[in-house]
TIVEX-44589 format. One record per residue (C-alpha): x, y, z. Coordinates in steps of 0.05 Angstrom, whole numbers. Example, Ala and Ser with C-alpha at 12.3 -4.5 7.8 and 13.67 -1.06 7.14 Angstrom:
BEGIN
xx; yy; zz
246; -90; 156
273; -21; 143
This chain:
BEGIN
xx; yy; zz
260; -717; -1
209; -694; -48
209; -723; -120
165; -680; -173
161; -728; -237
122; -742; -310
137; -667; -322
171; -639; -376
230; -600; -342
257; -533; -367
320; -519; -327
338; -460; -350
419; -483; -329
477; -455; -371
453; -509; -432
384; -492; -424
378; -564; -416
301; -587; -427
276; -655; -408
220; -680; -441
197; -736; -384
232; -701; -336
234; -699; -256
263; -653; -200
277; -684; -137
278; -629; -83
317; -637; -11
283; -587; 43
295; -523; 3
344; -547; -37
334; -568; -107
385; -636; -105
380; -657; -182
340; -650; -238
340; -715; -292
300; -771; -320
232; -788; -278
255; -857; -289
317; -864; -265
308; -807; -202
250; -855; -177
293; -905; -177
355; -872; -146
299; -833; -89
249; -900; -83
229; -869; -14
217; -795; -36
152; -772; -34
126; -764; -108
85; -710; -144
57; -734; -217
68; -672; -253
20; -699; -306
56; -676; -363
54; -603; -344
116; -556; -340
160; -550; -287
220; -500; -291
249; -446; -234
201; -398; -211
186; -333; -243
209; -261; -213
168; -192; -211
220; -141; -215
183; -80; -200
112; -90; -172
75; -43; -133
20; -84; -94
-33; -28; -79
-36; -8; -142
-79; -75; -155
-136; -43; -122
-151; -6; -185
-168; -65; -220
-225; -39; -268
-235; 20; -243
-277; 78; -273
-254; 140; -263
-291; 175; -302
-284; 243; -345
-232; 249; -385
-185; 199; -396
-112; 222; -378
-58; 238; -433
9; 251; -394
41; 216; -338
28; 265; -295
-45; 266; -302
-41; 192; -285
-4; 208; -229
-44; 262; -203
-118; 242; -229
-110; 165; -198
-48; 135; -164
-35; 198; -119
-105; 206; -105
-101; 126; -87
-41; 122; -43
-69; 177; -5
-127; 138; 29
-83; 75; 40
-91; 47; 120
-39; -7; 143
-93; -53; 140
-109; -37; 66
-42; -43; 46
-42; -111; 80
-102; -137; 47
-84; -96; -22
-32; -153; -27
-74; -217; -23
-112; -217; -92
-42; -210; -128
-1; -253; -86
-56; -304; -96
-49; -292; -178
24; -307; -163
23; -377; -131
-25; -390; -190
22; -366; -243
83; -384; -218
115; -324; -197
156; -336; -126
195; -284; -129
177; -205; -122
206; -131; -113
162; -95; -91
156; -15; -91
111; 20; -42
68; 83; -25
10; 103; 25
38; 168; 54
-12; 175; 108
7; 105; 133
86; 100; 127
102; 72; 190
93; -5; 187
74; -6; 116
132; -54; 97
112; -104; 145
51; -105; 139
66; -137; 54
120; -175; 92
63; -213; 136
27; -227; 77
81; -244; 31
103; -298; 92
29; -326; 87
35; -348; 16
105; -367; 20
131; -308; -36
211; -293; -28
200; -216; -20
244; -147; -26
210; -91; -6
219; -7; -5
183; 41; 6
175; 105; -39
205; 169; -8
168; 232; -40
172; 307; -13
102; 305; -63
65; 301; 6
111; 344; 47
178; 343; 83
148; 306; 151
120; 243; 103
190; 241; 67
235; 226; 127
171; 184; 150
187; 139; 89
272; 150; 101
252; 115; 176
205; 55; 147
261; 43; 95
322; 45; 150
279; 6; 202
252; -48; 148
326; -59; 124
349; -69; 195
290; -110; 215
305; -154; 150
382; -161; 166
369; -186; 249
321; -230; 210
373; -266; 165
313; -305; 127
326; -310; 56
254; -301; 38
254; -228; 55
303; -178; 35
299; -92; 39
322; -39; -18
314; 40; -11
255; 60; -42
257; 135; -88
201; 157; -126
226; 200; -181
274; 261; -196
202; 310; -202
189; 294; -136
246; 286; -93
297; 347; -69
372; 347; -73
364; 356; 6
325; 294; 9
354; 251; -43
423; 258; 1
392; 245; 63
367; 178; 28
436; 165; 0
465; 167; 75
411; 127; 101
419; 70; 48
492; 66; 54
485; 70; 142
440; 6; 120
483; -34; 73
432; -35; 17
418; -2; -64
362; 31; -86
290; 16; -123
């Protein structure tokens, strides 16, 4: 058992009840009770106890719609013109980015942010992905990093015909194999959607070959 005290609790429950000298006492990966620090130390006196110090403690936060590579552009400079349409944003940077992506950079493309998470509090992310000239894999490669720091993960990849008909049903496959890899797997930490970019970019022909491929897996679409 694992007491976390001396905090001031925000438990987000159906009262969004808030406790001012709150604690939450915590039961493998359970969270058993949430209540006074007071009287939780005395009804857990052999729990192992965290002095929150006063700081907040309340459920972790969740990234909706992240997309991890995208973080290597941090402060970038890409000179000329700056763009003034999504497309050109699409075209004059991310496209040009996802392009060069290896497995291993999409790997380490996800340890700065998930580092920024822990810090911040975020546990929780959906993640949307894209290096068409390194599909296969590409999902578990963020999976083994997500794992490292301990970040509950669901994961896609982007199917595009942008990059040609061969890297579409490339992505189709690392969705379909992710999804079954994540359902043998039954970890609650790591979960799969079906990953579409956008209506400019994918076909009727390959928008229904997605469709079959997410419902053959049991799972909706990012």
């Amino acid at each position: 058992m694992l007491l976390i005290g001396n905090g001031k609790i925000v438990t987000r429950n159906n009262d969004n009840t808030f406790i001012e000298n709150g604690a939450v006492a915590v039961d493998g990966n359970i969270i058993a009770e949430t209540g006074e620090t007071a009287a939780l130390r005395a009804k857990y006196p052999g729990a192992e106890y965290i002095d929150a110090k006063g700081r907040i403690v309340m459920p972790g936060l969740i990234n909706t719609h992240m997309h991890y590579y995208s973080t290597f552009a941090r402060g970038i400079n890409l000179g000329g013109k700056p763009a003034t349409t999504f497309g050109e944003i699409l075209s004059g940077l991310w496209w040009r980015l996802d392009k060069q992506l290896t497995l291993d950079d999409v790997f380490y493309s996800c340890i700065g942010p998930m580092i920024d998470e822990v810090r911040s509090g975020v546990t929780s992310v959906i993640d949307h992905h894209a290096s068409p000239f390194a599909v296969e894999g590409s999902l578990f490669k963020i999976a083994e990093a997500a794992k490292m720091f301990g970040i509950r993960s669901n994961l896609c990849y982007e199917v595009s015909d942008r990059d040609g008909e061969k890297i579409a049903l490339a992505g189709i496959k690392e969705n379909a194999d992710f999804a079954k890899y994540c359902a043998e797997q039954n970890d609650d930490m790591l979960g799969a959607l079906f990953g579409i970019h956008a209506q400019m970019t994918v076909s009727e022909k390959t928008l229904d070959k997605c469709v079959e491929a997410a419902n053959t897996a049991g799972i909706g679409f990012h």
